[in-house]
C-alpha positions in Angstrom: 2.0 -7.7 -31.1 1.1 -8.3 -27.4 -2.0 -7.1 -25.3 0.4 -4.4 -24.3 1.7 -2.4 -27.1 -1.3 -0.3 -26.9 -0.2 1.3 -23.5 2.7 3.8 -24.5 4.0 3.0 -20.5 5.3 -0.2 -21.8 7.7 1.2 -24.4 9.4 3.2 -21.2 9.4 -0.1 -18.9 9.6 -2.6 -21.7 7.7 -5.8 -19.9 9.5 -8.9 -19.5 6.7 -11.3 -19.4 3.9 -10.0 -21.6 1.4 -12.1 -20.1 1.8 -11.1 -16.5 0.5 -8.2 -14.5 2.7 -5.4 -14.8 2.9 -3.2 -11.9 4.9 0.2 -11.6 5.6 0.8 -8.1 8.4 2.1 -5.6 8.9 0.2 -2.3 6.6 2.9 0.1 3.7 2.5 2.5 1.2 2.3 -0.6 3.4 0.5 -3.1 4.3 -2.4 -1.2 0.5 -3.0 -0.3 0.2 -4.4 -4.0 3.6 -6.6 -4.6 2.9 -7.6 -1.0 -1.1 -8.6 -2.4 1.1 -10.5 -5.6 3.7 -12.2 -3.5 1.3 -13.5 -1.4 -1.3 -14.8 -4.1 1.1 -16.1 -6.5 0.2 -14.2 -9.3 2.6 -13.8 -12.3 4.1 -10.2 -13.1 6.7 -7.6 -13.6 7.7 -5.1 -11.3 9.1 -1.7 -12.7 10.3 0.3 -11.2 9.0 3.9 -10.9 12.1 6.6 -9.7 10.8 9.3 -8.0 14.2 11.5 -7.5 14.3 10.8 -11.5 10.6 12.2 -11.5 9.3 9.1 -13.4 6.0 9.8 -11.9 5.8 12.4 -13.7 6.8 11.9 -17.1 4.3 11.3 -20.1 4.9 7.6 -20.3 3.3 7.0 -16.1 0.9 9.4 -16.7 -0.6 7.5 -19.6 -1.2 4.9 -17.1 -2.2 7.1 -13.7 -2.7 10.5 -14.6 -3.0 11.4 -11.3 1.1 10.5 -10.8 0.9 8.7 -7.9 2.3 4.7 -7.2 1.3 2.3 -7.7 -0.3 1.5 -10.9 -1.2 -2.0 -13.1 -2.0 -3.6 -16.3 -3.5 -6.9 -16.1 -3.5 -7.9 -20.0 -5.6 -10.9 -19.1 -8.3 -8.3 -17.0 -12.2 -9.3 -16.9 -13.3 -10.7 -20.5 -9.7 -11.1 -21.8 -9.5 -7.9 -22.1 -6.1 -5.7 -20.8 -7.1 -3.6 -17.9 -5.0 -0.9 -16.5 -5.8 0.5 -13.1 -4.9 2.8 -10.2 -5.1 3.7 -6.4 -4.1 1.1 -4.1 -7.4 0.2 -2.6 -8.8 -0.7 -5.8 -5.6 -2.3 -7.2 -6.0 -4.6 -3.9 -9.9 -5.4 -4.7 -9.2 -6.4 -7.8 -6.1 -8.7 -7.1 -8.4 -10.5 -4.2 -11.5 -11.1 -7.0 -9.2 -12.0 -9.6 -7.5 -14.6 -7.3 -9.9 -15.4 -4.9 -8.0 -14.6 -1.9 -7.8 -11.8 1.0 -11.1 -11.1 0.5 -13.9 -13.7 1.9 -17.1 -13.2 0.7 -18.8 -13.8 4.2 -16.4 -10.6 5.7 -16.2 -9.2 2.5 -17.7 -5.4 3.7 -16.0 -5.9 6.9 -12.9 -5.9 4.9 -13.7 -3.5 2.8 -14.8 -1.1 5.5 -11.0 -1.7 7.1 -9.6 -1.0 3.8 -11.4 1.9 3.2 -10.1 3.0 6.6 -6.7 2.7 6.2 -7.3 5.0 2.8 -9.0 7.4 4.4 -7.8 7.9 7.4 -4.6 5.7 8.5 -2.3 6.6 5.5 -3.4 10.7 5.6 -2.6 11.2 9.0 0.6 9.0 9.0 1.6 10.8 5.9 1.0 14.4 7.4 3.1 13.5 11.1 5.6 11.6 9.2 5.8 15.6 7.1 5.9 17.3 10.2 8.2 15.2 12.1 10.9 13.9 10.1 10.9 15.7 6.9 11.1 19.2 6.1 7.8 20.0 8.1 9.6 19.8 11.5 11.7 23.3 11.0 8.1 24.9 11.0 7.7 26.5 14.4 4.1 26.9 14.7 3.3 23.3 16.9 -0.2 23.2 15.7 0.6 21.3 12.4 2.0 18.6 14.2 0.3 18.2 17.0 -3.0 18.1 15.0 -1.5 15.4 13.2 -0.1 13.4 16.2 -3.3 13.8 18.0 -5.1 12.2 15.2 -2.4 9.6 14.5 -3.0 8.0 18.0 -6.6 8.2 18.0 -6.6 6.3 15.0 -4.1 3.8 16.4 -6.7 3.5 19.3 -9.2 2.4 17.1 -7.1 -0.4 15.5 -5.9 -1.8 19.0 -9.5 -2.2 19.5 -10.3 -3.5 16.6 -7.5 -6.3 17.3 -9.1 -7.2 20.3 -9.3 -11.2 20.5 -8.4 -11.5 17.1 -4.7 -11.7 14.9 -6.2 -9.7 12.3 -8.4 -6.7 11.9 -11.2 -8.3 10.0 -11.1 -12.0 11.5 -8.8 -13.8 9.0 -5.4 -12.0 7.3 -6.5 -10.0 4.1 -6.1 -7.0 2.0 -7.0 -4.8 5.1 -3.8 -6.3 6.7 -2.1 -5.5 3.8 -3.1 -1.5 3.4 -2.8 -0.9 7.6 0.7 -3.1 8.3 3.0 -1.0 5.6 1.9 2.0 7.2 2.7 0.9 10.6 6.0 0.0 9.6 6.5 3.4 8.1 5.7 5.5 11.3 7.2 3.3 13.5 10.8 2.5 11.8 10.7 5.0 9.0 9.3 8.2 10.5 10.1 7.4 13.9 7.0 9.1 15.4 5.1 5.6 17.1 5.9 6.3 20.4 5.0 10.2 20.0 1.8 8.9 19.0 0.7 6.3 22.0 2.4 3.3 20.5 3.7 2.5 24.0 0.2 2.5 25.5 -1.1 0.4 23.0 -2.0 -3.5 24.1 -2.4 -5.2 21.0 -1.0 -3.3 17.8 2.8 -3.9 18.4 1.9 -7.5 17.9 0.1 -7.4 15.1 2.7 -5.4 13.3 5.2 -8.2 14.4 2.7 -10.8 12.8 2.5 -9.0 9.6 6.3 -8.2 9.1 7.0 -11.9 10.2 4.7 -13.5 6.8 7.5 -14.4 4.4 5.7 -12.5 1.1 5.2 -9.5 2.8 9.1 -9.8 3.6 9.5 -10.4 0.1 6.9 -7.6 -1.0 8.6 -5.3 1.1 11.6 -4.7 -1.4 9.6 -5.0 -4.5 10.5 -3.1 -6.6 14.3 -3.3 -6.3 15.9 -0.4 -6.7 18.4 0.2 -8.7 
């Protein structure tokens, strides 16, 4: 018996390391936050991977874990007090990996973070999502322009607000942390995956490019970036 066998996900994605984190994840904007977070702390774990065209997310086994069937999603079976802890949502998967490790998160910036973090989940990753809809996938055959340029309007405003943020500094909240590490995936995504940057001001913009370039150029996030394989 492991820490483990009580969480009927782990009989679908049998863990190979019983002691390590196990994440469930696919290699999107919000996945790749968290095996970016792992490869860049250190921590031990498993990465399983979670097929949406085989509608994993949605089968009995992932929503045990997330019942909300939505990447990614954790078990630490060494959480607070010894105690497995399963959790989901990005933001607070990323919390907890910067307490538990003691990185990405400085207490002295620690709200300033947070407040960035918060940001990206709110606002960043919602309005990416929703252009991304509207201009590469299925949402660009609707003919009504208002969807889409609601969304693009709001995409470059927000982009505004991060090139100001960036001002004199490499990171959004003074040194690279878990902020960096919500915002940068979904940069990458509009910009090389939805193809919508330069729709959205990204040529206007003075200091964003650069910071994406920083954040791609960190060898874990390279690494995070493809985690999970898939198959």
């Amino acid at each position: 018996m492991t820490p483990l066998d009580d969480f009927p996900i782990t009989r679908r994605w049998p863990p190979r390391d019983p002691q390590a984190i196990q994440l469930y994840s696919l290699p999107t904007p919000n996945g790749v936050k968290v095996s970016v977070m792992l490869e860049e702390t250190g921590l031990a774990y498993d990465a399983h991977l979670v097929d949406f065209a085989a509608n994993d997310q949605t089968s009995p086994a992932f929503l045990s874990l997330n019942p909300n069937n939505k990447i990614p999603a954790i078990i630490d079976p060494q959480g607070p007090g010894g105690r497995p802890l399963p959790l989901f949502e990005s933001g607070a998967i990323l919390i907890y990996l910067a307490e538990k490790s003691g990185m990405f998160l400085p207490q002295d910036r620690r709200y300033e973070v947070v407040q960035w973090l918060m940001w990206q989940m709110g606002g960043l990753g919602p309005m990416f999502g929703q252009l991304g809809y509207f201009h590469h996938f299925a949402g660009k055959e609707v003919e009504d322009p208002r969807p889409k340029d609601r969304y693009r309007a709001e995409a470059a405003r927000l982009l505004r607000v991060l090139d100001t943020a960036l001002e004199g500094r490499d990171w959004v909240a003074g040194d690279y942390s878990i902020a960096d590490m919500a915002i940068g995936p979904w940069l990458r995504t509009l910009r090389d995956f939805y193809k919508a940057a330069e729709i959205a001001g990204w040529g206007g913009l003075r200091h964003v490019p650069g910071y994406l370039d920083r954040f791609l150029g960190r060898p874990a996030v390279q690494r995070g970036m493809t985690i999970p394989a898939k198959g």
